[in-house]
N, C-alpha and C positions, 0 to 999 in steps of 0.2 A: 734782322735789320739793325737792331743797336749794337753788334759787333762788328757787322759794316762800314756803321757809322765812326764808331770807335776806331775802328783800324783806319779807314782812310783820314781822320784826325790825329793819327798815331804819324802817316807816313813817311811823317820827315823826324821821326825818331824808332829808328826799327829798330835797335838794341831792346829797347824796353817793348815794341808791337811782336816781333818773333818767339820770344815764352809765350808770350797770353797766345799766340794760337796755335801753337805748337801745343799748349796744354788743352786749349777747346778742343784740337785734335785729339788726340788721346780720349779726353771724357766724351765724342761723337761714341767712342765705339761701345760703351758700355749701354749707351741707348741705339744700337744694333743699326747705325748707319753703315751704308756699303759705298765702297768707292766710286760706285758708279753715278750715286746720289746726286755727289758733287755735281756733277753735269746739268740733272739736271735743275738742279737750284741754282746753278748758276744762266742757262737758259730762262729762268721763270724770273729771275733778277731783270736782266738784260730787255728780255720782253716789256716786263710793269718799267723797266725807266723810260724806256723806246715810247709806249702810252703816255706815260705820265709827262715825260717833258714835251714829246710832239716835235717840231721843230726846234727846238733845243739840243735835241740828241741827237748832235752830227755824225760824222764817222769818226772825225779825233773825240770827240766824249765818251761813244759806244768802246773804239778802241783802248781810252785810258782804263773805261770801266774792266771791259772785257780782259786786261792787263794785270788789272789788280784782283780780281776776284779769282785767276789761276793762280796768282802769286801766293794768295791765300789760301785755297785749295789745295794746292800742291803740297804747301808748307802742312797744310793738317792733315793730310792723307799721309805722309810722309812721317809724319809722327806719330799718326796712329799705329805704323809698322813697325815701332821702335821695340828694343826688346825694354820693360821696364828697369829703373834703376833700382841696385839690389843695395 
């Protein structure tokens, strides 16, 4: 949650927000996360905000969330594929 927190406070400077998770990516794999993971952390995200705000969590909120948590995803799976720098 504190790297969630961080990137969506990050996301009106994503120069500096795409290393930091481009690198979380990479060190996910060394603690043997699988791509499919993603999904579902990002379903159990989605679920506890849906709870937690209740009526708050319209579909433009669910949607932004939902927006941003592939954008991050994608972005760390996508680096964890990378070949390292030699």
């Amino acid at each position: 949650m504190a790297m969630i927190t961080s990137a969506v406070n990050m996301l009106d400077r994503l120069d500096e927000l795409v290393p930091v998770v481009k690198s979380l990516g990479k060190r996910h794999v060394a603690y043997g996360v699988e791509d499919s993971q993603y999904d579902t952390v990002g379903g159990a995200l989605i679920k506890t905000l849906d709870m937690g705000l209740g009526d708050d969590f319209t579909s433009e909120v669910k949607e932004a969330w939902v927006t941003a948590y592939n954008v991050l995803a994608t972005t760390m799976i996508n680096a964890s594929h990378e070949e390292p720098a030699t």
